[in-house]
C-alpha positions in Angstrom: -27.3 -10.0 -17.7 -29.8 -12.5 -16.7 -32.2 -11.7 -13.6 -34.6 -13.1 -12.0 -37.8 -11.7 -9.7 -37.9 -11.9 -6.1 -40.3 -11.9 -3.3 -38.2 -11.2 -0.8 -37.5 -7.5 -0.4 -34.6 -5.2 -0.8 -34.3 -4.0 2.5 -32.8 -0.3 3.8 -31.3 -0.5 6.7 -31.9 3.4 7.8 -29.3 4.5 10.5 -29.7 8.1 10.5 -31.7 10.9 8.7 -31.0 13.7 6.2 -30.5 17.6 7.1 -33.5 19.3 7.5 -34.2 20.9 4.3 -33.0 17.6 2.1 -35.4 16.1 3.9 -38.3 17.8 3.6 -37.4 18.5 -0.5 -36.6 14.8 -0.8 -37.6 12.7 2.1 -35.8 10.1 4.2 -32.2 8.4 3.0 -34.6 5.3 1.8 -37.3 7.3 -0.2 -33.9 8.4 -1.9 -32.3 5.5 -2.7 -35.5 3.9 -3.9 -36.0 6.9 -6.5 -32.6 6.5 -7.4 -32.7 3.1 -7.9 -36.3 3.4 -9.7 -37.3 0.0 -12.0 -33.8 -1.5 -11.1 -35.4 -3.4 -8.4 -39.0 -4.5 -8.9 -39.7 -6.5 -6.3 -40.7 -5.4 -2.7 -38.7 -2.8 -0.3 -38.2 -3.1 3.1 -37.3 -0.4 5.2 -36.0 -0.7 9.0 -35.1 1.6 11.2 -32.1 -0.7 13.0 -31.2 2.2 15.7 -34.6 0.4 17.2 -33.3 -2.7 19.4 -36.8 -4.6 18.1 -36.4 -3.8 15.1 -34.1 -7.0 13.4 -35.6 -9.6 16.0 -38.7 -10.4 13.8 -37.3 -8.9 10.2 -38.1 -11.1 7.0 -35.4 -12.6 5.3 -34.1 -10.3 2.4 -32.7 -10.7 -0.8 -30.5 -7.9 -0.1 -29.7 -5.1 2.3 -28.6 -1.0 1.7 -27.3 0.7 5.3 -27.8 4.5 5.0 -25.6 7.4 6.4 -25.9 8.9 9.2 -24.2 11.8 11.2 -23.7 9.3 14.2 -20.1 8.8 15.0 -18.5 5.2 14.4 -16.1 5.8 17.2 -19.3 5.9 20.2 -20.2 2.2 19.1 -23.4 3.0 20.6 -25.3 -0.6 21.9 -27.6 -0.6 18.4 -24.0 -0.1 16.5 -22.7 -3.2 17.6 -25.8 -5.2 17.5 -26.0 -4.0 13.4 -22.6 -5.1 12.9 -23.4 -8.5 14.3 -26.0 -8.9 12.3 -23.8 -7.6 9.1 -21.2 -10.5 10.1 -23.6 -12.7 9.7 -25.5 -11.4 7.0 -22.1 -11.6 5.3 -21.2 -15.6 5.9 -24.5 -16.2 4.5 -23.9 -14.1 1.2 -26.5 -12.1 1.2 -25.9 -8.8 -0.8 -24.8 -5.9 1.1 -24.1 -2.0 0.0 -23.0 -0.2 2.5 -23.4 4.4 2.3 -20.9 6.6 4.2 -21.8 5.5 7.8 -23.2 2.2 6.4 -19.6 1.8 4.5 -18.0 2.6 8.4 -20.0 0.1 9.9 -19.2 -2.8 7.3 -15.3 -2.1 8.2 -15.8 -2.5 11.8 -18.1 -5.9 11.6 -15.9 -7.4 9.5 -12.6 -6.8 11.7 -11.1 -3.7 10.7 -11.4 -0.2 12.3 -13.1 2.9 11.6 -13.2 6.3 13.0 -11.6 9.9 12.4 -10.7 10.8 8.7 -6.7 12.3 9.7 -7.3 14.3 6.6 -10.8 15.8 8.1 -14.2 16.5 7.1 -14.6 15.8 3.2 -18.1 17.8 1.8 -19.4 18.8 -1.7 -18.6 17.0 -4.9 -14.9 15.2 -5.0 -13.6 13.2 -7.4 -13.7 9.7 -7.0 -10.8 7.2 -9.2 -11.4 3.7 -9.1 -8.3 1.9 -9.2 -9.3 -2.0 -9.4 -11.9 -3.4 -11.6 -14.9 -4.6 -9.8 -18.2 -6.5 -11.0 -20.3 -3.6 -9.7 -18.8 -0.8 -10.8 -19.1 -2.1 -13.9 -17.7 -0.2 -17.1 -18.2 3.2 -15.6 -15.0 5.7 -15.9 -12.3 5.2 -14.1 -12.6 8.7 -12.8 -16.2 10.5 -12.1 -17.7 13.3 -9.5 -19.1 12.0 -6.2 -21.5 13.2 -3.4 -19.4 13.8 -0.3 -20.6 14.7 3.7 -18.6 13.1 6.4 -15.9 13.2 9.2 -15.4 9.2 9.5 -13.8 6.5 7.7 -12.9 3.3 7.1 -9.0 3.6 8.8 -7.9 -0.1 8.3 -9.4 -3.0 5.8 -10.8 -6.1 7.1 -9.4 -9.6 6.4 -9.7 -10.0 2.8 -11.5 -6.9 2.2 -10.1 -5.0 -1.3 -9.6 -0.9 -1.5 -11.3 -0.5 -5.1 -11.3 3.7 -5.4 -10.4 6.7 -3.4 -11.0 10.7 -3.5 -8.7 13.6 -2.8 -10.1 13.3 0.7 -11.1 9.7 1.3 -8.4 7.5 0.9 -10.9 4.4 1.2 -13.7 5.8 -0.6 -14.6 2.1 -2.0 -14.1 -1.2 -0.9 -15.7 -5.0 -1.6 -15.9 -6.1 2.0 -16.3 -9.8 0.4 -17.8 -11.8 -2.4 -21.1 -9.9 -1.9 -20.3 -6.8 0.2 -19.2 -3.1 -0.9 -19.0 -0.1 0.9 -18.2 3.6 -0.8 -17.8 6.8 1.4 -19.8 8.6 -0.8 -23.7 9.6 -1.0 -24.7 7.8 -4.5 -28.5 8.9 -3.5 -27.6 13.1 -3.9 -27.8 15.5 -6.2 -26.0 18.6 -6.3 -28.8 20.2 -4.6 -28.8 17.8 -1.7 -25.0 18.8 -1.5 -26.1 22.1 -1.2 -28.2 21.7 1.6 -25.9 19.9 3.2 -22.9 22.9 3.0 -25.8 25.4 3.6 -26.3 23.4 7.0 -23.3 24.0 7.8 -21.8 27.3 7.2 -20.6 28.2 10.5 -18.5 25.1 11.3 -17.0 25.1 7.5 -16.0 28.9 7.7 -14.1 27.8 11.2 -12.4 24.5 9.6 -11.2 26.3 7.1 -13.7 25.7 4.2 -15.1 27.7 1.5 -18.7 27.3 1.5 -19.5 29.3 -1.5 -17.1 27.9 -3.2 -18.2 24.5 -2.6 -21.7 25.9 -3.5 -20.4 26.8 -7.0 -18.4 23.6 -7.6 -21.5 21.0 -7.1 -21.6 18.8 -9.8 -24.5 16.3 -10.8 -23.2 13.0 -10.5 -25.2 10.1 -12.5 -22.2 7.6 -12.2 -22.2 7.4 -8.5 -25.5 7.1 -8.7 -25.6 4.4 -10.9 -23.4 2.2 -8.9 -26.9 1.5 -6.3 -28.8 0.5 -9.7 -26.2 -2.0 -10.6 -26.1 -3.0 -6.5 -30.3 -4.4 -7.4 -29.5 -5.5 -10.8 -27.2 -8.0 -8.6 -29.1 -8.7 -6.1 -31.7 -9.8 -8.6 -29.0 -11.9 -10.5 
């Protein structure tokens, strides 16, 4: 693959934060990413928090942009959600590379004209199985079936215009979609581990036991998952193409 340097950065588009204990073990969702990511990208990060209304008015030009989860809710299209998913339209008609993470992957479907909201199947949490069912660029020659990182109650409900369904889970039945040309979106956390995962079912105990959950058993089931993670390494190889 042939790539080239850049000076402009890689930007993280932050839209939420991490329980408190994966957060204080690992940091925010973009000191994550960028230690997954590692030497992938070796040109400058940019980091934004874009629930601040100031905070795209003056932003640099990027070569590429990563939107984090968060446990906001799609449906509330707060006044910062649907200034982000302007931008994203936008962002998107230019080409610019985008890669979109659980509520980042929500907010891509509603920019680009389709509709998010409520999983009907519920809260997905803990490692799933994700299949890939169409061949894309990014995801490269990975298996066609691999464990995932999974914490959410949303989802992409309809495609956009144009957009392709590339891979689903037992829970998610849009778990990955190219949004266009340059623009993907998975469900899924590709910056855990299975002791993020843990902290995350450990947060939340109480409101699994009442849905119906298993937390220990979740507990038991976490997997590492290199092959999701792998996916936001091949994401800054391309940005860098």
């Amino acid at each position: 693959m042939t790539t080239r340097e850049t000076t402009r950065p890689l930007a993280i588009w932050t839209t939420g934060e991490p329980v408190t204990e994966a957060r204080r073990r690992r940091g925010s969702f973009a000191q994550m990413i960028q230690e997954v990511v590692g030497d992938a990208w070796r040109g400058p990060w940019l980091e934004l928090d874009v629930r601040d209304p100031e905070t795209l008015v003056e932003a640099p030009a990027s070569a590429g942009v990563i939107l984090t989860g968060s446990a906001a809710r799609i449906a509330d299209q707060s006044p910062w959600m649907v200034r982000v998913q302007e931008q994203l339209r936008a962002l998107v008609e230019e080409r610019v590379p985008i890669f979109g993470i659980c509520f980042g992957h929500q907010l891509l479907g509603m920019a680009l004209g389709g509709r998010s909201g409520p999983n009907p199947l519920g809260r997905e949490i803990g490692t799933a199985t994700f299949s890939l069912t169409v061949d894309d660029p990014l995801f490269g020659e990975a298996p066609r079936s691999y464990p995932v990182s999974t914490t959410h109650l949303d989802s992409v409900l309809e495609l956009p215009p144009g957009a392709v369904a590339l891979g689903s889970t037992p829970g998610e039945r849009l778990a990955a979609i190219r949004f266009g040309e340059r623009a993907w979106g998975v469900q899924f956390h590709p910056e855990f581990d299975a002791e993020v995962v843990g902290d995350y079912v450990r947060s939340r105990l109480e409101t699994l036991r009442r849905e119906g959950f298993d937390p220990e058993g979740l507990l038991a089931a976490r997997r590492e998952t290199p092959e999701s993670a792998d996916l936001l390494r091949r994401f800054a190889w391309h940005v860098r193409q």
